[in-house]
C-alpha positions in Angstrom: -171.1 43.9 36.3 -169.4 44.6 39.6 -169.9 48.1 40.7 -166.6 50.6 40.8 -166.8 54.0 42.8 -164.7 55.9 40.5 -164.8 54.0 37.1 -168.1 54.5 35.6 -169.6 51.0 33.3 -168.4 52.8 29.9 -164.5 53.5 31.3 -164.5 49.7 32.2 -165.7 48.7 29.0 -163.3 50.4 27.2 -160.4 49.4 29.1 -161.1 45.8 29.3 -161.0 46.1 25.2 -157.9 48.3 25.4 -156.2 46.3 27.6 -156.8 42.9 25.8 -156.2 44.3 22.5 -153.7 47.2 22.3 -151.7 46.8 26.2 -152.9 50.5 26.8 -155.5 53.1 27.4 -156.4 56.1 28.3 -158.8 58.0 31.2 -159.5 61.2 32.3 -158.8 62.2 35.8 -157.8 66.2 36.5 -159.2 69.4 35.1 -156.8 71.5 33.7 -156.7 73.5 37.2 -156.0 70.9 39.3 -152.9 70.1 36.6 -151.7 73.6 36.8 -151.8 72.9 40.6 -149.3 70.0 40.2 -147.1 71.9 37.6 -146.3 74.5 40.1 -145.6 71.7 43.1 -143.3 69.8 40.6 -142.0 73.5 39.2 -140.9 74.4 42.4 -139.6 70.8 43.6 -136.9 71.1 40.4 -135.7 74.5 41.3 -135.3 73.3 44.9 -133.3 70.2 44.1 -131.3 71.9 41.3 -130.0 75.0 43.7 -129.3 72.2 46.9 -127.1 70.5 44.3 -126.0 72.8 41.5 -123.2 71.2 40.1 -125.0 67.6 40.0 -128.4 68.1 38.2 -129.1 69.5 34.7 -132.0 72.0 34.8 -134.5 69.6 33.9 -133.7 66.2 34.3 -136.4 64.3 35.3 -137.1 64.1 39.1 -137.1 61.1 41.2 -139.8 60.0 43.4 -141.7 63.6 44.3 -144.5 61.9 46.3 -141.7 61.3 49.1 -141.1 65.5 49.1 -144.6 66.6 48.2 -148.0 65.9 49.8 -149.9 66.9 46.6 -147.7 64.3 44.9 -148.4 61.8 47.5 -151.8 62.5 47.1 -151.9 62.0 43.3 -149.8 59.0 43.6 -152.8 57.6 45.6 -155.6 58.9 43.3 -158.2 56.2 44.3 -159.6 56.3 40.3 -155.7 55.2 39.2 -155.7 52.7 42.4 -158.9 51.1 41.3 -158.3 51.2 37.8 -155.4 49.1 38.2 -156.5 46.4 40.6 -159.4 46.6 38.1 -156.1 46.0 35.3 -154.7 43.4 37.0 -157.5 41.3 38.9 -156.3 42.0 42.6 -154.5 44.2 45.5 -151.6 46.4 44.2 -148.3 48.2 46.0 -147.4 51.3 44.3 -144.0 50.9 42.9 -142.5 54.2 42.3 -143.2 58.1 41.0 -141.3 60.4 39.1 -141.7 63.3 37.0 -140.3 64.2 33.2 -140.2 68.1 32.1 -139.1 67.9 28.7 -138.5 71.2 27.6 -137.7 72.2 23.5 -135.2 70.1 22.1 -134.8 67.4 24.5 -134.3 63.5 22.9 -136.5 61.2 23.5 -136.8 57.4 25.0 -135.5 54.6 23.0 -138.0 51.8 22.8 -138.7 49.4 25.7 -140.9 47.4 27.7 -141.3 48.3 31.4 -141.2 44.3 32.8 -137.4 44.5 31.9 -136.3 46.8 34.0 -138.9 45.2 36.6 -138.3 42.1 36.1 -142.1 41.5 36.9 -144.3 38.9 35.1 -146.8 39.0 32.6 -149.1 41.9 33.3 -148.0 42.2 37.1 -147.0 46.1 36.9 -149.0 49.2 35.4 -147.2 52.3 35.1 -149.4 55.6 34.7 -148.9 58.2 32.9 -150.5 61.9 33.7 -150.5 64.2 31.0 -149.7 67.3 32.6 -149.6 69.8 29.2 -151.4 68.6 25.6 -149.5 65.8 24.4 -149.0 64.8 21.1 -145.8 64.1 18.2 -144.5 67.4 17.8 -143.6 67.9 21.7 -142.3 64.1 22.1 -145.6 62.5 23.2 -145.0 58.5 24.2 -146.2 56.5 21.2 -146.9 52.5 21.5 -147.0 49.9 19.5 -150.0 48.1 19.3 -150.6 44.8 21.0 -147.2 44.5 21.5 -147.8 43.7 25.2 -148.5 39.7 23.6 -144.8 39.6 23.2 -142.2 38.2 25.9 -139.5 40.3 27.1 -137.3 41.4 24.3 -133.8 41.2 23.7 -131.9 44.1 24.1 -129.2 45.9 22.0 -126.8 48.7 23.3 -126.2 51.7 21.4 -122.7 53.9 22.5 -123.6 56.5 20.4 -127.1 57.3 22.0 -125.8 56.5 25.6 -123.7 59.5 25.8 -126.5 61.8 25.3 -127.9 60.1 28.8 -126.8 62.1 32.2 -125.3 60.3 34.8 -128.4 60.4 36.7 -130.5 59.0 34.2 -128.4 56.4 32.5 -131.4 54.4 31.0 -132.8 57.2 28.5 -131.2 56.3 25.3 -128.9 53.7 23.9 -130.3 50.4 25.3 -133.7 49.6 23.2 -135.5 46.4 22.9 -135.4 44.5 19.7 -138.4 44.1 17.9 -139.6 41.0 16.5 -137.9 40.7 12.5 -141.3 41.3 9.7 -143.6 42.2 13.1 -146.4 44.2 12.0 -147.4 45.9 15.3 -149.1 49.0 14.6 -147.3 52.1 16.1 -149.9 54.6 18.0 -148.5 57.6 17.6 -149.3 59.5 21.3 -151.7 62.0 21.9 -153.5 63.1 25.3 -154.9 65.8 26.5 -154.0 67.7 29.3 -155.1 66.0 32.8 -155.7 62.2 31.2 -153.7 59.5 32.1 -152.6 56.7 30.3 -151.9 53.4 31.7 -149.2 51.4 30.2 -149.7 47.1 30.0 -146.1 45.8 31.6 -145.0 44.0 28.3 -146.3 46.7 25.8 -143.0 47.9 23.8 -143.3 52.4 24.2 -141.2 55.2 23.4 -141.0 58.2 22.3 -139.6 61.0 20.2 -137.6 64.8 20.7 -139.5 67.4 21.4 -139.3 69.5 18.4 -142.1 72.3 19.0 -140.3 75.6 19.6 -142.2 76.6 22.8 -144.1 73.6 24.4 -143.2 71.2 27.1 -144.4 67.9 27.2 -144.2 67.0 31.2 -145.9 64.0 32.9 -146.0 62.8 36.3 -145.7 58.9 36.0 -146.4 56.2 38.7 -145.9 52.5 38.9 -148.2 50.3 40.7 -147.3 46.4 41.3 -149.9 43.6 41.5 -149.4 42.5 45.7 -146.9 39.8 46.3 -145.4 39.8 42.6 -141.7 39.5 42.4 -139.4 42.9 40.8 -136.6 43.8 40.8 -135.5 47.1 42.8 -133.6 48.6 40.1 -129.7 49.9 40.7 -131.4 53.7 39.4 -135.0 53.5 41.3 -134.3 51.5 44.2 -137.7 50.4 44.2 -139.7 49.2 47.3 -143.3 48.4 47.7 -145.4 51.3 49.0 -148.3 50.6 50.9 -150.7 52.5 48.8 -153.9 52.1 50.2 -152.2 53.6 53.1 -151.8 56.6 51.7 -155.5 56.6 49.6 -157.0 56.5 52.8 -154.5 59.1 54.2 -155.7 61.6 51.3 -158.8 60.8 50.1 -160.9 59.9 52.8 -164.3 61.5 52.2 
C-alpha cells in the first residue's frame, strides 16, 4: 500500500469501504481547542459582515467564502490531511472549489434533500465537499443525515416547493423548497448524522444529504464546509457561489510548510 503522510493504513481502509459502499465517511482532524480557535475567527467574521451591512444579512445566515477574509480559514481550507484525503477520494490532483460556514442557532430549518453534482454540475465522483464539525453533532441540533449508497444513483430530478422557499433569505435562496426526488420503492438506508466535535465528514458528489431543524433549546450545530474539485473536471460556477478553481496546493504549502 502506498504510503500517506497524514492518513494512517486504518483511515484509508475505512474510507475506501465507506466510499464504495455508503458515498461518505468520517475522520478526525482538530482537537476541541483548535475548533474553539475557529469558532471565534468565524464568530467574529459574522458580527463584522452583519454591522458593515445591517439591513442585508440576518444574524446568522451562513457566511460565504471565509478563507478569502480569514488566514485561519485559509489555512483550514488547506489542511493537507483533507487535501490528501481527497486526491486519495478521487484518484488524482484537486482545486479547492469553495468554503463557507453555517451557524445554526435554536430553531433554525434545515436543508431539503440533495445531491451536491447538481448544483456543480460535475461528474460522477469529481467533487468532495467537507464537512468540519465545529460543536457535537447529532439529530436533535440538525446534524446532516445521508442516505446510504445513494451516491450509485444519477442526478435526480428535482421538484420545487413554494411553500418552503419562502422560509429561504434572499441571500441563500437554495436552503429549502427545491429537493431531489428519490427513486419511487428505493430502500436506501437513511444515516441519521452524528459527529463529534473537530471530525470531518466528507461527502461522495452524488450521495443524496440533508438535514433537519435544530430543535435543542441551547445548542448550535455550526460547520465550516469546503469543496474540493478533481483537476480539470468541468462545474458549473453557480449564480449564488460564483465558483472558481483555487489553487490549493498553493495555499497547503503557504500554511503548512513544516
Amino acid at each position: 500500500m502506498e504510503k500517506y503522510k497524514y492518513l494512517t493504513e486504518e483511515e484509508i481502509q475505512q474510507i475506501t469501504f465507506d466510499w464504495r459502499y455508503k458515498g461518505f465517511t468520517q475522520l478526525e482532524l482538530l482537537t476541541e481547542e483548535e475548533v474553539d480557535e475557529i469558532n471565534e475567527e468565524l464568530n467574529r467574521l459574522r458580527l463584522e459582515r452583519n454591522a458593515a451591512e445591517p439591513e442585508k444579512w440576518q444574524e446568522y445566515e451562513p457566511f460565504m467564502y471565509p478563507h478569502k477574509l480569514s488566514e485561519k480559514c485559509a489555512k483550514l481550507f488547506a489542511h493537507p490531511k483533507i487535501v490528501e484525503a481527497c486526491e486519495f477520494l478521487m484518484g488524482g490532483d484537486i482545486v479547492g472549489m469553495q468554503t463557507w460556514c453555517y451557524f445554526k442557532p435554536k430553531g433554525e430549518l434545515g436543508r431539503d434533500q440533495h445531491q451536491n453534482a447538481f448544483y456543480t454540475g460535475c461528474g460522477h465522483n469529481e467533487i468532495v465537499n467537507v464537512a468540519i464539525a465545529l460543536d457535537n453533532h447529532d439529530p436533535d441540533n440538525g446534524a446532516v443525515w445521508n442516505y446510504e449508497g445513494s451516491h450509485r444513483l444519477p442526478v435526480l430530478p428535482m421538484e420545487d416547493n413554494e411553500e418552503r422557499k419562502a422560509t429561504n433569505t434572499s441571500n441563500w435562496r437554495s436552503e429549502r423548497g427545491i429537493s431531489c426526488v428519490m427513486p419511487e420503492g428505493h430502500d436506501f438506508r437513511k444515516v441519521e448524522g452524528y459527529a463529534r466535535k473537530g471530525t470531518m465528514t466528507l461527502l461522495h458528489s452524488h450521495v443524496v444529504h440533508g438535514s433537519d431543524p435544530n430543535r435543542d433549546s441551547k445548542r448550535m450545530r455550526r460547520n465550516f464546509l469546503s469543496g474540493y474539485l478533481k483537476k480539470g473536471a468541468y462545474f458549473r460556477p453557480g449564480n449564488q457561489m460564483k465558483r472558481e478553481p483555487i489553487d490549493i496546493y498553493e495555499l497547503r504549502d503557504k500554511y503548512w510548510t513544516e
